[in-house]
C-alpha positions in Angstrom: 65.7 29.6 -36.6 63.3 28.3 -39.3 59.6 29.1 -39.7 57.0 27.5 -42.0 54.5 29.5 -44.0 52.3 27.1 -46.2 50.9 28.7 -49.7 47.2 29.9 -49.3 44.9 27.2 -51.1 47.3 24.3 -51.4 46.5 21.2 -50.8 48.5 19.4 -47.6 50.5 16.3 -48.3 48.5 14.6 -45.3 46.1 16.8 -44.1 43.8 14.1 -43.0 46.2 11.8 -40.7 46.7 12.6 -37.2 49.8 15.1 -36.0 52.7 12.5 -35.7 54.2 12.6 -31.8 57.8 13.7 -33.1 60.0 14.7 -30.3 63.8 16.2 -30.9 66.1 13.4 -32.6 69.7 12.9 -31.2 71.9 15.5 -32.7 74.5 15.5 -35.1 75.2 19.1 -35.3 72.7 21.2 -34.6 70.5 20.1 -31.8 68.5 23.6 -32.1 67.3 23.4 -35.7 66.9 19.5 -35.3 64.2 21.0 -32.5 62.6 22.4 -35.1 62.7 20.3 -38.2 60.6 18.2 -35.8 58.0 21.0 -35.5 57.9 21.2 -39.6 57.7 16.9 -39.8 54.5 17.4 -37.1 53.2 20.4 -39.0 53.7 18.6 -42.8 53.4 15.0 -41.4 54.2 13.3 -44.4 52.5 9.6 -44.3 55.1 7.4 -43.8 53.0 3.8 -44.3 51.9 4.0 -47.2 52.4 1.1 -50.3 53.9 3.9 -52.2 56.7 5.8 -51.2 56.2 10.3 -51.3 58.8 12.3 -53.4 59.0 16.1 -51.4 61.2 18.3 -53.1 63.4 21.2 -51.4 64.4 24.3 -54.0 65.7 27.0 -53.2 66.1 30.4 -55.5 69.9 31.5 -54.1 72.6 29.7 -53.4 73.7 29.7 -49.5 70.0 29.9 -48.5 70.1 26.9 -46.4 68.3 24.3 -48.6 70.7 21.1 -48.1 70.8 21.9 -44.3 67.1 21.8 -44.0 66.5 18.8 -46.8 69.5 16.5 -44.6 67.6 17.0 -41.0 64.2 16.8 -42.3 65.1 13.6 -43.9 66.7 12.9 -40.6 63.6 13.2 -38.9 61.4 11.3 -41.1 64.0 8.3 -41.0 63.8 7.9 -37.4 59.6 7.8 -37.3 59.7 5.4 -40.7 59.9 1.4 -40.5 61.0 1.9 -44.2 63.8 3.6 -45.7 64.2 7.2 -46.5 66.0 8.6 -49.4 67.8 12.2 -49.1 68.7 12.8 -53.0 71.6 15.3 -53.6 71.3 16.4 -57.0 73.5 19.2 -56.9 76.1 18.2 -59.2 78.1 21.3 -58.9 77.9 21.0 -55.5 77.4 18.2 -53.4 77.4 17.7 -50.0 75.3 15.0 -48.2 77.8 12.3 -48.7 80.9 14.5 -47.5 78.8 16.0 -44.5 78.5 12.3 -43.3 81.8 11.3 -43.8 83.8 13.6 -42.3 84.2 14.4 -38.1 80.7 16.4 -38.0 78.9 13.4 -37.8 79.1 10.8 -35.5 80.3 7.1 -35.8 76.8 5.8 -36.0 76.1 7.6 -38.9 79.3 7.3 -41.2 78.3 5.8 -45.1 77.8 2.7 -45.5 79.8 1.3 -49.0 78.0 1.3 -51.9 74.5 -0.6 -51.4 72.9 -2.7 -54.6 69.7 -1.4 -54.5 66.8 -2.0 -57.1 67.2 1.6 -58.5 68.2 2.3 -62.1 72.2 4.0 -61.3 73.6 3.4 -65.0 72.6 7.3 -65.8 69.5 7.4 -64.5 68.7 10.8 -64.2 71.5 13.0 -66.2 72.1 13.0 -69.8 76.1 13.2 -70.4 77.6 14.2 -73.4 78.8 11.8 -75.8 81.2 13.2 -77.4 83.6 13.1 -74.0 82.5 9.6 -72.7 82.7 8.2 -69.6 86.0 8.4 -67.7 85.7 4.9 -66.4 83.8 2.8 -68.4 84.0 -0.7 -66.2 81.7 1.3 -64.0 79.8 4.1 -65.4 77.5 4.6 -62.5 76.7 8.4 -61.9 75.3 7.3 -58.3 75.4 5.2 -55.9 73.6 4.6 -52.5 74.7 4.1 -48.9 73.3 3.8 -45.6 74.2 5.7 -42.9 75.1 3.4 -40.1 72.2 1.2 -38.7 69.5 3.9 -39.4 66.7 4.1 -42.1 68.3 7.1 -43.7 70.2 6.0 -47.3 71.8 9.1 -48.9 73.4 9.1 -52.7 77.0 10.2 -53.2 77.2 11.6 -57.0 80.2 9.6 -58.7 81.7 12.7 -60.3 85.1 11.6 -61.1 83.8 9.3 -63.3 82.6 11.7 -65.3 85.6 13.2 -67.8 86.6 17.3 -66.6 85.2 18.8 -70.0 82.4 16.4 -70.3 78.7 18.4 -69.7 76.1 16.7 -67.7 72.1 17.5 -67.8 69.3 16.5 -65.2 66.3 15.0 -67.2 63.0 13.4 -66.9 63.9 9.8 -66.0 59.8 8.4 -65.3 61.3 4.7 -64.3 63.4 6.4 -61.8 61.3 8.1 -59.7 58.8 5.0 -60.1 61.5 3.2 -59.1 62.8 5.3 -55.6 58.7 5.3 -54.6 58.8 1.5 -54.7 62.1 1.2 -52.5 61.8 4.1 -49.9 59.0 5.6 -47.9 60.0 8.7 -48.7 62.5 11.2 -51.6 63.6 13.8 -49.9 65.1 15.5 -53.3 67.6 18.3 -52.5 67.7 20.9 -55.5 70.2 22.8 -57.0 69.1 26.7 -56.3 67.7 28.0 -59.0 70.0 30.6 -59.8 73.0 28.0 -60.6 70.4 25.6 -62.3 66.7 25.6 -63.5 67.1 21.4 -63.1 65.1 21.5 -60.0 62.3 23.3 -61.6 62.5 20.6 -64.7 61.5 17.8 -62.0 59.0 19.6 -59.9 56.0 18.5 -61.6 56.9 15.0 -61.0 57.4 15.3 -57.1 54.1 15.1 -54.5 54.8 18.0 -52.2 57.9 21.3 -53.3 58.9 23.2 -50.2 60.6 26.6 -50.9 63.8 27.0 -48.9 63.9 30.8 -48.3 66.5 32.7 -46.3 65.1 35.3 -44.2 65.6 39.2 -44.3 67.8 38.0 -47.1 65.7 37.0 -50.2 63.9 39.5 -52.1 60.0 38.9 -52.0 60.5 39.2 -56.4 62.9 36.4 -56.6 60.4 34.4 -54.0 57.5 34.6 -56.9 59.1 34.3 -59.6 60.5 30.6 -58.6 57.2 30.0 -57.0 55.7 31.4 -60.5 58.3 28.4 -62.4 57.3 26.3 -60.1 53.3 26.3 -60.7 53.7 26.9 -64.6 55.6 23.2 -64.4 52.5 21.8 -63.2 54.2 21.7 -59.1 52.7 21.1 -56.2 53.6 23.5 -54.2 52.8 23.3 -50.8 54.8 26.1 -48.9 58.1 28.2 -48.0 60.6 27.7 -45.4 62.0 30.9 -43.9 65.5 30.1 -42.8 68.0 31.9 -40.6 65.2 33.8 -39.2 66.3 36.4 -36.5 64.2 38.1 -33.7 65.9 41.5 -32.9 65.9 43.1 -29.8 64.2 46.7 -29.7 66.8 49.5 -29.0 63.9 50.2 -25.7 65.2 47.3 -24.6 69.0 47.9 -24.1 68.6 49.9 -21.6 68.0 47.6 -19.3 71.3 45.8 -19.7 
């Protein structure tokens, strides 16, 4: 189970917008947390109508805490309620997974990859800085990402082109302004999926440019010093933090209790 804990004194994304009527989306693998994903989209209610599109980030300070679970069904959920398109943004370049989630047999027919789309967002490196000195692998086609929608829906995801990129050759997230200008004129929403912040401090390099950061916590699990000291990264980067997500919380059964099975 997840639970939502917003930061004391921060400023909602839409506090001043009606509570969306978002009901449980048809599952693609877990119908329980999709229940309530749509409890956190009611409880955030990001505006989805606007001119200009939102940017919420997901970061997470471990790794296996749960952070591109929650990021792929939360964009999920915003994609269904949206007349425009929604982004999920992997940027885990160690370690991504949207585009392999969706193409594999987890996921339904109706929601297999799309091939690449030609979409009005800068894909020649747009956001990571490669080294030089190793070059591009393929240079006909040195995109580092490219786009594809999933199925007929309103959800595009990005599939991160890595064996383009030559074994020995080092990559680096950076600031990219046109970018992000860019993905808020094209989608209704950036749901940005972070590297943890353990593997990479990339994610806290771009949080000052995102609307809304959620911290992705796993519950029981994450020590309350690591939780502040991302959250303190987070702030001194000028983020908008707006809250934490506990996940994989448990409710245990007192030991009164067993008796009476």
């Amino acid at each position: 189970m997840i639970a939502w804990r917003p930061f004391r004194g921060a400023d909602q994304i839409n506090r001043h917008a009606p509570p969306s009527a978002v009901g449980p989306a048809p599952a693609w693998k877990f119908p329980a947390m999709e229940e309530e994903v749509s409890r956190l989209f009611n409880t955030i209610n990001p505006p989805l109508a606007g001119q200009e599109g939102l940017l919420i980030q997901l970061i997470g300070a471990r790794t296996g805490e749960g952070t591109s679970t929650i990021a792929r069904e939360f964009a999920h959920i915003c994609a269904l309620h949206s007349e425009r398109k929604v982004l999920l943004l992997d940027l885990d370049w160690a370690h991504p997974s949207h585009h392999a989630f969706f193409s594999n047999t987890l996921a339904p027919e109706a929601f297999c990859p799309s091939p690449s789309l030609d979409l009005k967002v800068e894909t020649h490196s747009p956001l990571y800085n490669m080294d030089a000195e190793s070059g591009i692998a393929n240079k006909q086609d040195d995109r580092l990402i490219t786009f594809h929608r999933l199925g007929k829906s309103n959800l595009i995801i990005n599939r991160l082109t890595q064996e383009r990129v030559e074994p020995s050759q080092l990559s680096q997230l950076i600031y990219r302004p046109t970018f992000w200008q860019q993905a808020r004129e094209q989608f209704a929403l950036t749901v940005v999926d972070s590297p943890p912040a353990e593997v990479s401090l990339e994610g806290i390099a771009i949080s000052g440019t995102m609307d809304a950061v959620i911290q992705v916590v796993e519950a029981n699990a994450t020590r309350t010093p690591v939780i502040k000291d991302l959250h303190n990264k987070l702030l001194a980067n000028s983020a908008h933090t707006v809250g934490i997500v506990f996940n994989k919380r448990r409710f245990y059964i007192p030991k009164k209790i067993y008796r009476w099975f």
